[in-house]
C-alpha positions in Angstrom: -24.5 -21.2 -24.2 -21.5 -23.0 -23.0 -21.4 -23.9 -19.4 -16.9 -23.8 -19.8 -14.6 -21.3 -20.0 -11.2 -21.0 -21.5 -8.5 -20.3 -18.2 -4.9 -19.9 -18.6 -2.8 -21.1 -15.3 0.6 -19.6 -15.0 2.8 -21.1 -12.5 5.6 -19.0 -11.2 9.1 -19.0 -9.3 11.7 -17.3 -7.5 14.9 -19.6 -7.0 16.9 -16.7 -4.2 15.3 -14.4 -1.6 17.8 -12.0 -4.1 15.2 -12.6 -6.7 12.8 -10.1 -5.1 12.3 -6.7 -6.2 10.0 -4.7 -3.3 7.5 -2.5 -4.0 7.0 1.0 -2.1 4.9 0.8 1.1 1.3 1.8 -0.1 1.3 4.5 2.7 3.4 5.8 5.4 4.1 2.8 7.8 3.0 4.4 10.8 -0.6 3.0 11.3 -1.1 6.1 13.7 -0.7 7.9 10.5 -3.1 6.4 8.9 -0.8 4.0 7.1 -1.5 0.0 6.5 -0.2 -2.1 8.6 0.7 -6.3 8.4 -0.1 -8.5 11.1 0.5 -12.3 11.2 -3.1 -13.8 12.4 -1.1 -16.0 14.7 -4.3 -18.0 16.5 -5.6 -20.3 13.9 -9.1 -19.4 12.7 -10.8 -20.7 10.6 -14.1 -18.3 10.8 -11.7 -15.2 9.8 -9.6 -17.3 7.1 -12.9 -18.2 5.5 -14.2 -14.6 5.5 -10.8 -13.7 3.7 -11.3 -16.4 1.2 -14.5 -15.6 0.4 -14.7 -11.9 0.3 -11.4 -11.4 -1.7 -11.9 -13.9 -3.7 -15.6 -13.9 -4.5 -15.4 -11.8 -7.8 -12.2 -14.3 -9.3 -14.5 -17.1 -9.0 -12.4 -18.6 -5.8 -14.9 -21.6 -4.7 -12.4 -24.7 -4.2 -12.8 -24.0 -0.4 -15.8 -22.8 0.2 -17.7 -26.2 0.6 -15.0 -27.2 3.6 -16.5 -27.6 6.9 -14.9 -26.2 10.0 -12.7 -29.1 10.4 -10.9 -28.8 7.5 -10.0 -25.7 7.5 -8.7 -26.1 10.7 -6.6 -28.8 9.7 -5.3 -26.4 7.0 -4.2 -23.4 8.9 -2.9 -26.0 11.9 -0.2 -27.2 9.7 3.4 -26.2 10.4 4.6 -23.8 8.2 1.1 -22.4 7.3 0.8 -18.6 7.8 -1.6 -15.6 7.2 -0.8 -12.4 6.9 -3.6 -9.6 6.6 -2.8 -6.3 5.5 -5.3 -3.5 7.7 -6.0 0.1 6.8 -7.6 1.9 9.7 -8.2 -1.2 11.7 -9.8 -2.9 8.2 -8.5 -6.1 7.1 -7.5 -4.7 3.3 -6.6 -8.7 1.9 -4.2 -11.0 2.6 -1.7 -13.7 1.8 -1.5 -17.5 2.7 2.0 -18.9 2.9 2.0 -23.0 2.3 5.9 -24.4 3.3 6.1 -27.7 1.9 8.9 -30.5 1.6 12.7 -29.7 0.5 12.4 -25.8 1.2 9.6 -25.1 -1.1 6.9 -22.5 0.3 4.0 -22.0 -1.8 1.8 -18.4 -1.7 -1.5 -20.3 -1.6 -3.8 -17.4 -1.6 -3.2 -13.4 -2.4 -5.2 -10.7 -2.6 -7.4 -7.7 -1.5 -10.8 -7.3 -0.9 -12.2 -5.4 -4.0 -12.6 -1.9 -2.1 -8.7 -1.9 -1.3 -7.7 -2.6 -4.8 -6.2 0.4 -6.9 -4.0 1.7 -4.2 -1.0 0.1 -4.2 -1.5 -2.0 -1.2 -1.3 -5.5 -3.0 2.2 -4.5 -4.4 3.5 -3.8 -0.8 1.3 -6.9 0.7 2.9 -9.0 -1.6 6.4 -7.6 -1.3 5.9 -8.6 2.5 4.6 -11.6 1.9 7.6 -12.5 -0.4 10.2 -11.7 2.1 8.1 -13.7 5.0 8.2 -16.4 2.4 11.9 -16.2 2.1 12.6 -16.2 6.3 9.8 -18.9 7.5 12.1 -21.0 9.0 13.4 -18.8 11.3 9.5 -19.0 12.6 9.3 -22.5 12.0 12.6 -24.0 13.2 11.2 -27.7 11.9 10.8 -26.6 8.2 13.6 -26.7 6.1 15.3 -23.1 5.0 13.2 -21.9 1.8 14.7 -22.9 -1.1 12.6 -21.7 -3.8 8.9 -19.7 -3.9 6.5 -20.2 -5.7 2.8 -19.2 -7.0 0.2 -19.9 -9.7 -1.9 -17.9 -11.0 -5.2 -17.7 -13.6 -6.7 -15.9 -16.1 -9.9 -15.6 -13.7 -7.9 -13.6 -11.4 -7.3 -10.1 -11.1 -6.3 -8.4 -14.3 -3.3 -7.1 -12.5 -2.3 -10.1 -10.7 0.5 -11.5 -13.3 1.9 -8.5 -13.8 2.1 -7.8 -9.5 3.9 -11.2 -9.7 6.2 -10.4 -12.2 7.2 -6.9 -11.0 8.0 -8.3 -7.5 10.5 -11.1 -9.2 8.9 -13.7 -9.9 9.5 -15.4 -13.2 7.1 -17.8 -15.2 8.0 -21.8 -15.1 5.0 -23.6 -16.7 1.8 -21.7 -18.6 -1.0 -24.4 -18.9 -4.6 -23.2 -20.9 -7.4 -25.6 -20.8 -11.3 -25.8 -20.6 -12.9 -25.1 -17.4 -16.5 -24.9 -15.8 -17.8 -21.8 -14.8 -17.9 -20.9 -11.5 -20.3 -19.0 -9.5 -19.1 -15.4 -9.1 -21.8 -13.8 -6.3 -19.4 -12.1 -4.0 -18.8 -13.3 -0.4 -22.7 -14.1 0.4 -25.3 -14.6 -2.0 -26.8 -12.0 -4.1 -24.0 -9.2 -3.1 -22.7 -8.8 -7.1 
C-alpha cells in the first residue's frame, strides 16, 4: 500500500474588492433570533486558534500547525495584519477564517472553514463572503498595511469537496493549479481516536 497520495493545489485570486459576489446570510442576522453571528477574536490566542485549526480541520488532513508550540503560534496571530474571524450559532463557534496581509497589498485567507457539524447550512458561503469583504478593508484596521490590492487563497484536493466551488461562487478566479505526490496525513479529528 502506498504511503502518498495524489493532491491537486489550486491557487486562487481576486484582483478588485468589485470581484466579489456575496452570498445570502445563512440565517437571519439577528443573533437574538437565533441567527449566526461574526466576531473578530481581537485578543490574540493561541489556545482558541489552535482548537479552530484542529477541529475544522481535522477531517482535511490539516496538520502543518499542529506540532507548533505556544510560542509560535503566538508569534503568528501577533503579527500586524493577522485576523480571525469566527462565525457563532447560538453562542457556538461554527468555523472561521484567518486573514494573512502581506507586502504590496496582498492579503492571503490562510485558513477557512467550519467545524464538520456546521457544514451543510450555508454558513461557510456567508463566512466567507465576510471574510472576503474584511479582506478587502483591513487597512482601515490596520493603518500600517498597505490598502489591499489583490486576495488571494489556495486550496487542495484534501479539502472539502465543496471548498473550490465556495471559492469560485464568491469571485474568486483560479491563477495556478499544481498536482503532485504527497504523504498521507493523519486524519483523527481534533484529538486522538474521535474519527
Amino acid at each position: 500500500m502506498s504511503n502518498t497520495v495524489t493532491v491537486t493545489t489550486w491557487s486562487l485570486e481576486q484582483t478588485s474588492p468589485a470581484d466579489l459576489r456575496p452570498s445570502a446570510p445563512a440565517m437571519e442576522p439577528d443573533p437574538a433570533a437565533g441567527g449566526v453571528r461574526i466576531v473578530r477574536a481581537e485578543v490574540p490566542s493561541p489556545e482558541f486558534s489552535r482548537f479552530l485549526y484542529a477541529s475544522v480541520g481535522a477531517d482535511c488532513a490539516w496538520t502543518d500547525r499542529l506540532p507548533w508550540t505556544y510560542e509560535q503560534w503566538r508569534a503568528c496571530l501577533d503579527r500586524p495584519g493577522t485576523e480571525t474571524w469566527v462565525a457563532w450559532d447560538q453562542g457556538t463557534p461554527a468555523g472561521y477564517i484567518e486573514l494573512d496581509a502581506q507586502d504590496e497589498g496582498q492579503v492571503e485567507i490562510a485558513y477557512f472553514g467550519l467545524l464538520p457539524a456546521f457544514r451543510g447550512r450555508r454558513i461557510g458561503g456567508h463566512l466567507l463572503s465576510f471574510g472576503i469583504a474584511r479582506a478587502w478593508d483591513l487597512a482601515e484596521r490596520w493603518p500600517e498595511r498597505t490598502p489591499t490590492k489583490r486576495v488571494w487563497v489556495h486550496t487542495c484536493s484534501l479539502d472539502g469537496p465543496h471548498a473550490l466551488a465556495n471559492y469560485e461562487r464568491r469571485g474568486f478566479r483560479i491563477f495556478r493549479t499544481e498536482t503532485g505526490e504527497e504523504e498521507k496525513r493523519p486524519i483523527d479529528g481534533p484529538w486522538p481516536g474521535a474519527h
